[in-house]
C-alpha positions as CSV (number, residue, x, y, z in Angstrom):
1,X,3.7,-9.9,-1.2
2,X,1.6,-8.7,-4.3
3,X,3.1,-8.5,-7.7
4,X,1.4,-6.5,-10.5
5,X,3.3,-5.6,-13.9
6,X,6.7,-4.9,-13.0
7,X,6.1,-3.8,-9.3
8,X,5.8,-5.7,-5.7
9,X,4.2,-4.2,-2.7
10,X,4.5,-5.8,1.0
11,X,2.4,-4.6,4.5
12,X,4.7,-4.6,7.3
13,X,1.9,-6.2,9.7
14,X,0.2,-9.2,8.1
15,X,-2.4,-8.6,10.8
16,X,-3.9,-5.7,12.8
17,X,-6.0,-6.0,16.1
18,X,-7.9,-3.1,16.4
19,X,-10.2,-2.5,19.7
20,X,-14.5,-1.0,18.3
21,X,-13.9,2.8,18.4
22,X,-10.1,3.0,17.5
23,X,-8.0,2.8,14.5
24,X,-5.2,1.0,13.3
25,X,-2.5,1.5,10.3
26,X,0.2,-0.2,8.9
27,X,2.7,0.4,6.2
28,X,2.8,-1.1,3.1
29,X,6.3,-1.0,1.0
30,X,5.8,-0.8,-3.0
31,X,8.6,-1.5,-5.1
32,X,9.4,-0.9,-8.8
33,X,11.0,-3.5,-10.7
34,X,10.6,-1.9,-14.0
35,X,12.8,0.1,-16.5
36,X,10.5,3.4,-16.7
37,X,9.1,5.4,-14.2
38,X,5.7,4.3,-13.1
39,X,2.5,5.9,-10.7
40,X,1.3,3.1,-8.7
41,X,-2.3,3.9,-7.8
42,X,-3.3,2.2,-4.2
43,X,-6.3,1.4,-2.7
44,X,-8.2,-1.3,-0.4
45,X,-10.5,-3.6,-2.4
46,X,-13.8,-5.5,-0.7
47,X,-16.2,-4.8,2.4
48,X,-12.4,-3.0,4.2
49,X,-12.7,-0.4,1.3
50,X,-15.7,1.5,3.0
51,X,-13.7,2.3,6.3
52,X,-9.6,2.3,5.5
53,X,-7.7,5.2,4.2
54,X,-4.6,4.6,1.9
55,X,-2.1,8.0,2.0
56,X,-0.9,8.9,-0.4
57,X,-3.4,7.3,-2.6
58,X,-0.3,7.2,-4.9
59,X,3.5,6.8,-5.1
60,X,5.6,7.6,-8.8
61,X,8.9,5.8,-8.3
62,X,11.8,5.6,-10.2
63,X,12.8,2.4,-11.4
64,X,14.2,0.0,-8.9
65,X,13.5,2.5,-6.2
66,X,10.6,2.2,-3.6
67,X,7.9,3.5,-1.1
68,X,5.5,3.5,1.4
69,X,2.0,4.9,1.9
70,X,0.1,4.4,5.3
71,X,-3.3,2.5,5.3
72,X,-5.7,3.2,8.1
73,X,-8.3,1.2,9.1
């Protein structure tokens, strides 16, 4: 779990296996903790950023609500 000013995100796998050729996803939960509204940017940092796919690149949640986005690798 990552926490970053007032909000908590979470994958559901902590690992993937993915086979040369193929793909693999998994979701990741964000979570506002905050009073206002906030739009959470996403993205994959390091060598991963080149081939993984983060949709939708955003989420604006209410406070104390949450989401997911799908990232692809």
């Amino acid at each position: 779990m990552v926490t970053v000013m007032g909000a908590t995100a979470s994958l559901s796998a902590s690992q993937l296996s993915i086979e040369p050729g193929r793909s693999a996803s998994t979701e990741v939960l964000v979570r506002n903790n905050g009073s206002v509204v906030d739009e959470l940017s996403l993205r994959v940092l390091g060598e991963a950023a080149e081939w993984a796919v983060v949709e939708p690149a955003s989420l604006s949640l209410f406070p104390q609500t949450e989401g997911t986005a799908r990232v692809t690798f």
